[in-house]
C-alpha positions, -999 to 999 in steps of 0.1 A, spaced: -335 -691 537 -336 -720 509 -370 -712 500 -365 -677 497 -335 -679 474 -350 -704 453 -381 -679 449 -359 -654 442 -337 -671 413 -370 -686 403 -385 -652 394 -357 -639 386 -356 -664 353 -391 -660 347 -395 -622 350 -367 -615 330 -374 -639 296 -353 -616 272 -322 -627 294 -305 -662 287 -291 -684 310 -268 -707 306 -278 -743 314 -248 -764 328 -245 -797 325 -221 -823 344 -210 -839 377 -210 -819 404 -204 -816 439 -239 -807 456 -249 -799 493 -285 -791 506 -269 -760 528 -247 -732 525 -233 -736 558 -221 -771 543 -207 -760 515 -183 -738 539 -179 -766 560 -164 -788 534 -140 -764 516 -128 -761 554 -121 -793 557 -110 -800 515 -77 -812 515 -71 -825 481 -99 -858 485 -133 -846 478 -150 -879 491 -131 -874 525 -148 -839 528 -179 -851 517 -183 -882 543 -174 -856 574 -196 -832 560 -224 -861 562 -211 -875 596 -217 -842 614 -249 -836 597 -255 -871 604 -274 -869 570 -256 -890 540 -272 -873 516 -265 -835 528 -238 -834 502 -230 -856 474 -213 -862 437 -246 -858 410 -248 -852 373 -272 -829 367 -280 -796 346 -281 -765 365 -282 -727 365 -258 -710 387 -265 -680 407 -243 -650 416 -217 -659 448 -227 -657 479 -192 -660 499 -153 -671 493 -145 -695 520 -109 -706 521 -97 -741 536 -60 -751 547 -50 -753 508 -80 -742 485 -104 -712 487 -137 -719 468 -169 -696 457 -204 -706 474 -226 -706 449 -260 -715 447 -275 -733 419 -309 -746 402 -312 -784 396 -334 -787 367 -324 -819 351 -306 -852 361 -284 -877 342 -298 -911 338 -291 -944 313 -315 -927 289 -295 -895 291 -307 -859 310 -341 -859 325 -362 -827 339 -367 -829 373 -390 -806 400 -361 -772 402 -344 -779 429 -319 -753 449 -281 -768 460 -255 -749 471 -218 -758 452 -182 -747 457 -164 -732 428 -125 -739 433 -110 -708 430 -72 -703 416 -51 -677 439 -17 -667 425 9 -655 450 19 -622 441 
């Protein structure tokens, strides 16, 4: 499933030149997986770094999701997944560049899934 949306948003920024994207830049809360990304707006309560380590605990992975800076390209939503006090957009997104001393670097594109907090209003 990664590989096939990464070829996808791939060619979709290649075959389509006359269309620009916009390149975001800024820390940013990454996971490796949708699935994770749904798994810690369901447990988000406020702490991101709580959510984050049981995310990595029950992947026992401790780099499934993390905090980065990078430059990305975000692709279109793939789900709204709502937690005990937040709902957030799953969004996929292009790593193209990362933040070091010396300032943004390329790196090999690489696809992340984020959640995108999401204001509701009572009505």
């Amino acid at each position: 499933m990664k590989s096939a949306l990464l070829t996808a948003i791939l060619s979709l920024l290649i075959s389509v030149s006359a269309y620009a994207y916009d390149v975001e830049t800024g820390s940013v809360m990454i996971c490796d997986t949708q699935s994770q990304v749904e798994r810690y707006a369901q447990l988000f309560n406020g702490d991101p770094q709580v959510a984050i380590a049981t995310v990595n605990g029950e992947e026992h992975d401790p780099n499934a999701c993390a905090v980065a800076d990078v430059a990305y390209v975000q692709g279109p939503e793939l789900d709204i997944v709502r937690g005990q006090s937040h709902a957030f957009r799953v969004v996929p997104i292009l790593v193209i560049a990362m933040n070091t001393p010396r300032g943004y670097r390329e790196v090999k594109p690489a696809l992340f899934f984020t959640p995108v907090e999401v204001k509701e209003f009572a009505v």
